[in-house]
Jmol script that loads the backbone (N, CA, C; Angstrom):
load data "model"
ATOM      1  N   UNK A   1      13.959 -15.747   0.357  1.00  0.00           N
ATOM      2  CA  UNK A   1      14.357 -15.464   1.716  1.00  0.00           C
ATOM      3  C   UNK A   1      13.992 -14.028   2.111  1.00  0.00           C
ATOM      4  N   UNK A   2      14.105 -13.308   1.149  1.00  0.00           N
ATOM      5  CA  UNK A   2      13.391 -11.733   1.356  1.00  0.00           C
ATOM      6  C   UNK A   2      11.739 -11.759   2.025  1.00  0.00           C
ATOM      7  N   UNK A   3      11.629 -12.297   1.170  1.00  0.00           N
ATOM      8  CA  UNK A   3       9.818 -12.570   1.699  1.00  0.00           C
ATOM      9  C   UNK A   3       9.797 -13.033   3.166  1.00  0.00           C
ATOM     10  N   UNK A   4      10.663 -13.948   3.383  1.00  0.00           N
ATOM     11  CA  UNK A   4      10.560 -14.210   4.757  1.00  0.00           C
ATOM     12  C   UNK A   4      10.798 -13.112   5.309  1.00  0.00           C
ATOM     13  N   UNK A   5      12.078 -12.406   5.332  1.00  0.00           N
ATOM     14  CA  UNK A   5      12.492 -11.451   6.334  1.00  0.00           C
ATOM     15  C   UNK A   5      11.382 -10.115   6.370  1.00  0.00           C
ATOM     16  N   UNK A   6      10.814  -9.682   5.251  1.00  0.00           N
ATOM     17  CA  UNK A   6       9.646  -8.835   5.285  1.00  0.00           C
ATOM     18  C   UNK A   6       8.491  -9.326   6.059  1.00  0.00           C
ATOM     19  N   UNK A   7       8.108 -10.613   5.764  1.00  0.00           N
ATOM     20  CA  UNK A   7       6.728 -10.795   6.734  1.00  0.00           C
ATOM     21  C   UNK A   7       7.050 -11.005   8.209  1.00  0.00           C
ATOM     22  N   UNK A   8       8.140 -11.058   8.458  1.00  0.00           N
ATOM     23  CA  UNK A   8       8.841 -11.283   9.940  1.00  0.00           C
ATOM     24  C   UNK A   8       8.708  -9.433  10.984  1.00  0.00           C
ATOM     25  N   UNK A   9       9.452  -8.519   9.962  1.00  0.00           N
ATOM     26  CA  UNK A   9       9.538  -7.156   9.562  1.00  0.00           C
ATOM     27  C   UNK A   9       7.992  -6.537  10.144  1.00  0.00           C
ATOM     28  N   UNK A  10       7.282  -7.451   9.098  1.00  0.00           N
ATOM     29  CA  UNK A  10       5.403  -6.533   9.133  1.00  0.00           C
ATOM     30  C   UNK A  10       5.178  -7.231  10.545  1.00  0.00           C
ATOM     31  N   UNK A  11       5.555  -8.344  10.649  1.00  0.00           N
ATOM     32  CA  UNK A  11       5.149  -9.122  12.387  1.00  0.00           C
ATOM     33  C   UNK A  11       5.065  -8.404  13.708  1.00  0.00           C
ATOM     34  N   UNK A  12       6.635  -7.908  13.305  1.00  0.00           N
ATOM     35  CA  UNK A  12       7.483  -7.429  14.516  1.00  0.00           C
ATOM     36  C   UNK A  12       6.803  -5.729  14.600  1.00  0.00           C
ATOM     37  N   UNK A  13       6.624  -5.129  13.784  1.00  0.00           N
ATOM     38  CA  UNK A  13       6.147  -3.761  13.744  1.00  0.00           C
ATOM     39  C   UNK A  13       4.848  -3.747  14.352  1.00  0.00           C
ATOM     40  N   UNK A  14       3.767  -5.197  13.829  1.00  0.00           N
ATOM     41  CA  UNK A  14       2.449  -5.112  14.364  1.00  0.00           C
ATOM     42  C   UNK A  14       2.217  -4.835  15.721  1.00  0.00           C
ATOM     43  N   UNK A  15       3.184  -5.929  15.973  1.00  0.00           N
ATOM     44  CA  UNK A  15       3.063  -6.454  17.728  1.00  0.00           C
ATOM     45  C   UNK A  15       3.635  -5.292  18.234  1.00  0.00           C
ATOM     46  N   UNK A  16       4.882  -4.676  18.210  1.00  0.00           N
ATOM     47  CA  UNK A  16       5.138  -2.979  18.565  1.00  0.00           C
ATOM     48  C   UNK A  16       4.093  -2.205  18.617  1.00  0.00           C
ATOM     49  N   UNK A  17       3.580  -2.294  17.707  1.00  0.00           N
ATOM     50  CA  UNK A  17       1.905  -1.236  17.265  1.00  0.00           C
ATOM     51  C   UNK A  17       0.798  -1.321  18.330  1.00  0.00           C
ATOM     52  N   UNK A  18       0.810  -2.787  18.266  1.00  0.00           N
ATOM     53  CA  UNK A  18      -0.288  -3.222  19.830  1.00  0.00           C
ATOM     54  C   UNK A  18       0.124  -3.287  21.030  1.00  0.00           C
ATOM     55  N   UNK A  19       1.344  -3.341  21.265  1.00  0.00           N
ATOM     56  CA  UNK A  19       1.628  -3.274  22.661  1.00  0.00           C
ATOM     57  C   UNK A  19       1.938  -1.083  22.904  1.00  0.00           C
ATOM     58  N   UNK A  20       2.561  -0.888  21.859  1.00  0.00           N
ATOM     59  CA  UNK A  20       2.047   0.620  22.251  1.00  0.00           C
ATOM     60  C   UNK A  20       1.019   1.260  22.914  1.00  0.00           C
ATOM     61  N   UNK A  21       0.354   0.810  21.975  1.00  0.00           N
ATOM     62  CA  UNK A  21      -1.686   1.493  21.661  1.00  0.00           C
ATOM     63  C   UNK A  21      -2.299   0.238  23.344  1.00  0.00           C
ATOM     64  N   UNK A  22      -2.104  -0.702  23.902  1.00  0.00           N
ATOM     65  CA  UNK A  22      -2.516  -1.316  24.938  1.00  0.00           C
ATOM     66  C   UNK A  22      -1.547  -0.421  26.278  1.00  0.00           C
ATOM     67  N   UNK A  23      -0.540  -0.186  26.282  1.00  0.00           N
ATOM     68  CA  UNK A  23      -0.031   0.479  26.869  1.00  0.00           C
ATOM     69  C   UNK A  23      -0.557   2.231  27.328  1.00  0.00           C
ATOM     70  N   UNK A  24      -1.104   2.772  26.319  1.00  0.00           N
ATOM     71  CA  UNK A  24      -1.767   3.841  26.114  1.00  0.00           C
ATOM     72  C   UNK A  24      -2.902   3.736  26.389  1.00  0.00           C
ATOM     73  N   UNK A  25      -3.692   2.747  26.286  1.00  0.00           N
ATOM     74  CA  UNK A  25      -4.684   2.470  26.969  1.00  0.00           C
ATOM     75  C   UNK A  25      -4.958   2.290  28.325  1.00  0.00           C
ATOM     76  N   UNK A  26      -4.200   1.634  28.452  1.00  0.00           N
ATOM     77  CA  UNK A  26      -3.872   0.833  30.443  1.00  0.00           C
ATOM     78  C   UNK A  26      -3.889   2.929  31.130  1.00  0.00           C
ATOM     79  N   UNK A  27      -2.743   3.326  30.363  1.00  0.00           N
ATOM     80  CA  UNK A  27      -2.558   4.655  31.186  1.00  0.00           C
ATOM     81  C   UNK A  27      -3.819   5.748  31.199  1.00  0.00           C
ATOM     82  N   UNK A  28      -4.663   5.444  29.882  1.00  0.00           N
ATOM     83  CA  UNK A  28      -5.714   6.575  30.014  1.00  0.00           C
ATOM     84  C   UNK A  28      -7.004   5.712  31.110  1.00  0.00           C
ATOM     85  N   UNK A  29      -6.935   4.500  31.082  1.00  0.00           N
ATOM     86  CA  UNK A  29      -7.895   4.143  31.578  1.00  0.00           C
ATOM     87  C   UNK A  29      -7.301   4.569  33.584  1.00  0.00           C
ATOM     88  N   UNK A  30      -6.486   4.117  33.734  1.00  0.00           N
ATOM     89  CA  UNK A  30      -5.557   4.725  35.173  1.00  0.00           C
ATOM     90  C   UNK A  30      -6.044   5.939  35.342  1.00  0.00           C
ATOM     91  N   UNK A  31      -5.780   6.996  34.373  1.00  0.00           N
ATOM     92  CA  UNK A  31      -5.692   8.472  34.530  1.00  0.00           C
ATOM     93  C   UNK A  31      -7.269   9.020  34.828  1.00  0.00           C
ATOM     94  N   UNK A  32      -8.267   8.246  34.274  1.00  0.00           N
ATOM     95  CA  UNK A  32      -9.590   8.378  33.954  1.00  0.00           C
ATOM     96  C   UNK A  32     -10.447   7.732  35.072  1.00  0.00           C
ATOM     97  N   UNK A  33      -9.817   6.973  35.607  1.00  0.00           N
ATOM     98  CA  UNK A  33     -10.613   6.110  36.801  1.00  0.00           C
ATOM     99  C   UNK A  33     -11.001   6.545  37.704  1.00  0.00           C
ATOM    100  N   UNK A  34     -10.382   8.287  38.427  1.00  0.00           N
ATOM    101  CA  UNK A  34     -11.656   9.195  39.433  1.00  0.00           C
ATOM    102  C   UNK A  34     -13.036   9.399  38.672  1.00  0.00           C
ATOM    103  N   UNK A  35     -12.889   9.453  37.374  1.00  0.00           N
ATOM    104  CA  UNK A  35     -14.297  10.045  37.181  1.00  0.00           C
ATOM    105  C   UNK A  35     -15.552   8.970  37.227  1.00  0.00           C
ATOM    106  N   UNK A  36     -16.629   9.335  37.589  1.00  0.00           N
ATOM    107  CA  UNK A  36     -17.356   8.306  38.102  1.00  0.00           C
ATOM    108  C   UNK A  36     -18.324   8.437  36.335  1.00  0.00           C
ATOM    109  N   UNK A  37     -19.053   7.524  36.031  1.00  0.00           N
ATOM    110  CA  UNK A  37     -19.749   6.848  34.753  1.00  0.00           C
ATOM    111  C   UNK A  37     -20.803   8.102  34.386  1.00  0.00           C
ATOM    112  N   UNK A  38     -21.613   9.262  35.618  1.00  0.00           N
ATOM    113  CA  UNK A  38     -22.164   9.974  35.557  1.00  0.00           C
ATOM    114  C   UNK A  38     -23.675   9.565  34.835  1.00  0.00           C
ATOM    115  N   UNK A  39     -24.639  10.725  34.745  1.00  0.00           N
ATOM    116  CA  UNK A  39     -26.379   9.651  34.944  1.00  0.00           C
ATOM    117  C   UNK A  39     -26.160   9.140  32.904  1.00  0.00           C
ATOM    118  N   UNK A  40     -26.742   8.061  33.287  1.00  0.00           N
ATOM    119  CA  UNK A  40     -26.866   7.709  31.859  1.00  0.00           C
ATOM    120  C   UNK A  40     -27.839   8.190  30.993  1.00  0.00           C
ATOM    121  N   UNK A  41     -28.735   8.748  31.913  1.00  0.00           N
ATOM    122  CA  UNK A  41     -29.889   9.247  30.966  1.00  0.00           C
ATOM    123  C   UNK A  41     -29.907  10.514  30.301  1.00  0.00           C
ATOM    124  N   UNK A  42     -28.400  11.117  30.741  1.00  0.00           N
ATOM    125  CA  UNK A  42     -28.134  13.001  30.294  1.00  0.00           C
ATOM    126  C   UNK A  42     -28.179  12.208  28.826  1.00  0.00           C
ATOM    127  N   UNK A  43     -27.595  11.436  28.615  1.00  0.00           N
ATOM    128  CA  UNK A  43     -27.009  11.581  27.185  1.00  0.00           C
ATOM    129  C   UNK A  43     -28.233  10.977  26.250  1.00  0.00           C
ATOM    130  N   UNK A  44     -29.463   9.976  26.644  1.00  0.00           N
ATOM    131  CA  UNK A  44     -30.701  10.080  26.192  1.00  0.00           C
ATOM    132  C   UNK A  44     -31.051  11.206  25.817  1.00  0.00           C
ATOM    133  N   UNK A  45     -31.260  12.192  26.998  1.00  0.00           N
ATOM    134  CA  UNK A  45     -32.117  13.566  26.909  1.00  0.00           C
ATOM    135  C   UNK A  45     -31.181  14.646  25.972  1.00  0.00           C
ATOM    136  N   UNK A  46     -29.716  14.542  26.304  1.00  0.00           N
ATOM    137  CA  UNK A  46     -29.322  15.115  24.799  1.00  0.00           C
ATOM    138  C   UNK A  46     -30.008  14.666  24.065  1.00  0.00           C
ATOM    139  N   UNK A  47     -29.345  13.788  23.030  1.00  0.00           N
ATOM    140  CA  UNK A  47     -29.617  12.932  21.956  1.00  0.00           C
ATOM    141  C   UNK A  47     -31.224  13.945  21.681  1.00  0.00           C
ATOM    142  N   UNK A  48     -32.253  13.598  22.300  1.00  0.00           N
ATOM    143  CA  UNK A  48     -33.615  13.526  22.064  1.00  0.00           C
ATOM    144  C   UNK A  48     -33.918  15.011  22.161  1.00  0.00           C
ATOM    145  N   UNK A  49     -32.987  16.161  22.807  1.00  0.00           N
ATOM    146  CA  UNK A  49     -33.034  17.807  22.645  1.00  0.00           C
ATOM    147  C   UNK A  49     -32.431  18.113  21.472  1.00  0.00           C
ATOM    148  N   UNK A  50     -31.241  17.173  20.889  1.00  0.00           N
ATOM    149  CA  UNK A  50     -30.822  17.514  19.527  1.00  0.00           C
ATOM    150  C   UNK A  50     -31.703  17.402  18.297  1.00  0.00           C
ATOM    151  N   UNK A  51     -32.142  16.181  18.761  1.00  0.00           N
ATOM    152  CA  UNK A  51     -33.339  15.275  17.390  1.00  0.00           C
ATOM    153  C   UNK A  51     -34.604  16.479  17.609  1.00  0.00           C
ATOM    154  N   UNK A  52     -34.903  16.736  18.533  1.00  0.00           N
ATOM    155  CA  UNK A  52     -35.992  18.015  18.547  1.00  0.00           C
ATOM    156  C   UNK A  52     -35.964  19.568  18.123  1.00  0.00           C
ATOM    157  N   UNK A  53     -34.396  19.777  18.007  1.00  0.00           N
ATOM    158  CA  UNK A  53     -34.050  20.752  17.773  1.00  0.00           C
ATOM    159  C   UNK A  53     -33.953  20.931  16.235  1.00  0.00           C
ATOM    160  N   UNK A  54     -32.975  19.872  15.536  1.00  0.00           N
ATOM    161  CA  UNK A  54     -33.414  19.594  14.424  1.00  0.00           C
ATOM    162  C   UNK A  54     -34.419  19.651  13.704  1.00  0.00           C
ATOM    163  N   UNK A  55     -35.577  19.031  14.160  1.00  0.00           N
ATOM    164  CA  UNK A  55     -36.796  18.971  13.668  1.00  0.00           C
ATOM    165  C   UNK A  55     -37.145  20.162  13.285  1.00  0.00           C
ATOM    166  N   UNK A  56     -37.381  21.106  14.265  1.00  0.00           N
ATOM    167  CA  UNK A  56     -37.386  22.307  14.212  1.00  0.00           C
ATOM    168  C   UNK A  56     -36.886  22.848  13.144  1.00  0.00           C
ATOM    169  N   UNK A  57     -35.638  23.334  13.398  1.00  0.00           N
ATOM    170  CA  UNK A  57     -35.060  23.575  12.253  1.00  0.00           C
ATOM    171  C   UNK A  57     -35.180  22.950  10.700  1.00  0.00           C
ATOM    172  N   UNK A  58     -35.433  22.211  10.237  1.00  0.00           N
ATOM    173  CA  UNK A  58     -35.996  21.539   9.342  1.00  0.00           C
ATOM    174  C   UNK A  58     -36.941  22.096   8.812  1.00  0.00           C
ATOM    175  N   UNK A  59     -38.174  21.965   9.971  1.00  0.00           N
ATOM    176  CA  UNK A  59     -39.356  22.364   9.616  1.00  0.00           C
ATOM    177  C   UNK A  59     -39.703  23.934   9.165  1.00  0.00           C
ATOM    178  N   UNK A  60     -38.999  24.650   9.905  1.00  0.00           N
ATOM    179  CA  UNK A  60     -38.613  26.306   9.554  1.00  0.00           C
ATOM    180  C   UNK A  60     -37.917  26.167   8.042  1.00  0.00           C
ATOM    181  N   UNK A  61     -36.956  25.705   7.807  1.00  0.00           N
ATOM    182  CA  UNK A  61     -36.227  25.334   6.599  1.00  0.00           C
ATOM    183  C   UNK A  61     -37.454  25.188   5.418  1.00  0.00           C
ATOM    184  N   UNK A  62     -38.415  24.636   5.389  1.00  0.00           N
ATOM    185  CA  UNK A  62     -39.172  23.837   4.665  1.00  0.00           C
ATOM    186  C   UNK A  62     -40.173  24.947   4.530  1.00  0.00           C
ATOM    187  N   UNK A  63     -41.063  25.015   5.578  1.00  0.00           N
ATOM    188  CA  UNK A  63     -41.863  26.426   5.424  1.00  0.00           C
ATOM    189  C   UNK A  63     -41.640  27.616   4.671  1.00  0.00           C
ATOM    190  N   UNK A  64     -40.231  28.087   5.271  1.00  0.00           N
ATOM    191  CA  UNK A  64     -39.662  29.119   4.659  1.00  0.00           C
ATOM    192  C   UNK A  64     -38.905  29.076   3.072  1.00  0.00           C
ATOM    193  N   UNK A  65     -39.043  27.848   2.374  1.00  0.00           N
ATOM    194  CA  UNK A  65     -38.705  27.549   1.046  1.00  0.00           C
ATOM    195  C   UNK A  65     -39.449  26.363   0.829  1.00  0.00           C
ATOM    196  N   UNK A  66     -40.911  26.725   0.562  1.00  0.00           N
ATOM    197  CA  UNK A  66     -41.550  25.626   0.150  1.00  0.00           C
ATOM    198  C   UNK A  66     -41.439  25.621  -1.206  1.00  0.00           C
ATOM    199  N   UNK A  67     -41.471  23.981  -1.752  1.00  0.00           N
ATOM    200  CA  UNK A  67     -41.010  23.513  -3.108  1.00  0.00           C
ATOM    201  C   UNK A  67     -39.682  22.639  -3.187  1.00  0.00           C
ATOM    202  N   UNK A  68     -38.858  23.472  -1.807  1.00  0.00           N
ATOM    203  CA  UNK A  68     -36.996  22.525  -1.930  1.00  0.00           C
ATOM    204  C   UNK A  68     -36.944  21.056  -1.230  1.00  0.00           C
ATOM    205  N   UNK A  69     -36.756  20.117  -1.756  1.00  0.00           N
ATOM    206  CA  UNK A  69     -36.954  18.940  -1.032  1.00  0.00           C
ATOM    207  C   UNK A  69     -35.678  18.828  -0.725  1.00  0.00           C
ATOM    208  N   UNK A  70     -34.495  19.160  -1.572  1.00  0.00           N
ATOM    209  CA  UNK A  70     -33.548  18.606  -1.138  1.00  0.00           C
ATOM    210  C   UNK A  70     -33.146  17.497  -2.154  1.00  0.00           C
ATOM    211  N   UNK A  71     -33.573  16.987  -2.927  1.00  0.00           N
ATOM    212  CA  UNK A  71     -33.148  16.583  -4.139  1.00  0.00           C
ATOM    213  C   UNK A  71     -32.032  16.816  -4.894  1.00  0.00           C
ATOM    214  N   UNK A  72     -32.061  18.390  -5.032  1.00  0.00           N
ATOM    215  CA  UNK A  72     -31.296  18.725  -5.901  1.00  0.00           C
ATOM    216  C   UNK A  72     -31.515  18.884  -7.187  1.00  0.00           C
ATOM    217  N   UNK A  73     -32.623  19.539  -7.424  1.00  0.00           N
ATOM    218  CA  UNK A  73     -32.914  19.940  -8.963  1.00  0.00           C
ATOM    219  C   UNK A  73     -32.959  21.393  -9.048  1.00  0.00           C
ATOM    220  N   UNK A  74     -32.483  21.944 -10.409  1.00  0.00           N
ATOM    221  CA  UNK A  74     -32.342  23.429 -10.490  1.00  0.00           C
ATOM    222  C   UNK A  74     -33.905  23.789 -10.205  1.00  0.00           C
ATOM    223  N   UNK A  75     -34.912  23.135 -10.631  1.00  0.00           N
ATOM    224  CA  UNK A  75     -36.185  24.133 -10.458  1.00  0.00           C
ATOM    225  C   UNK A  75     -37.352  23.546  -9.557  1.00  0.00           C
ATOM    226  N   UNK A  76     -37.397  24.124  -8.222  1.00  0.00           N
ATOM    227  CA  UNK A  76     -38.939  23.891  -7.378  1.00  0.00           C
ATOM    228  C   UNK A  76     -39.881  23.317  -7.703  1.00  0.00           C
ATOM    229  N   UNK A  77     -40.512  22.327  -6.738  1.00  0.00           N
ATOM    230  CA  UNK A  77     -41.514  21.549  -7.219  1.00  0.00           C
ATOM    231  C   UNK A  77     -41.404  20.329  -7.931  1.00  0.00           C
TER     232      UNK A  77
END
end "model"
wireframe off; spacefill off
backbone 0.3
color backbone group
């Protein structure tokens, strides 16, 4: 009968858990609804200024310690 009353217990806590977290949701989505979706393509052209920037950096990385692959071995080459 324990077993019952525990999985009843884990039931009742879940459904508390989700109606919280849906509740919290409903309100951020309310609170959030002036802002308009804004251009979708900023976040392409991030993305693709980061990946370029990187590169960069990388490539300076590499030049400037040629031999380190990144492996991880005590000795170059």
């Amino acid at each position: 009968m324990t077993v019952v009353w525990t999985v009843i217990a884990v039931v009742v806590v879940i459904a508390a858990l989700l109606t919280v977290l849906e509740v919290q949701n409903r309100r951020r989505r309310r609170a959030l609804d002036h802002l308009d979706a804004g251009d979708p393509a900023a976040g392409g052209r991030a993305r693709a200024d980061a990946e370029a920037a990187h590169a960069v950096t990388e490539g300076l990385a590499k030049s400037a310690h040629p031999g380190v692959t990144g492996a991880g071995g005590a000795f170059p080459g």
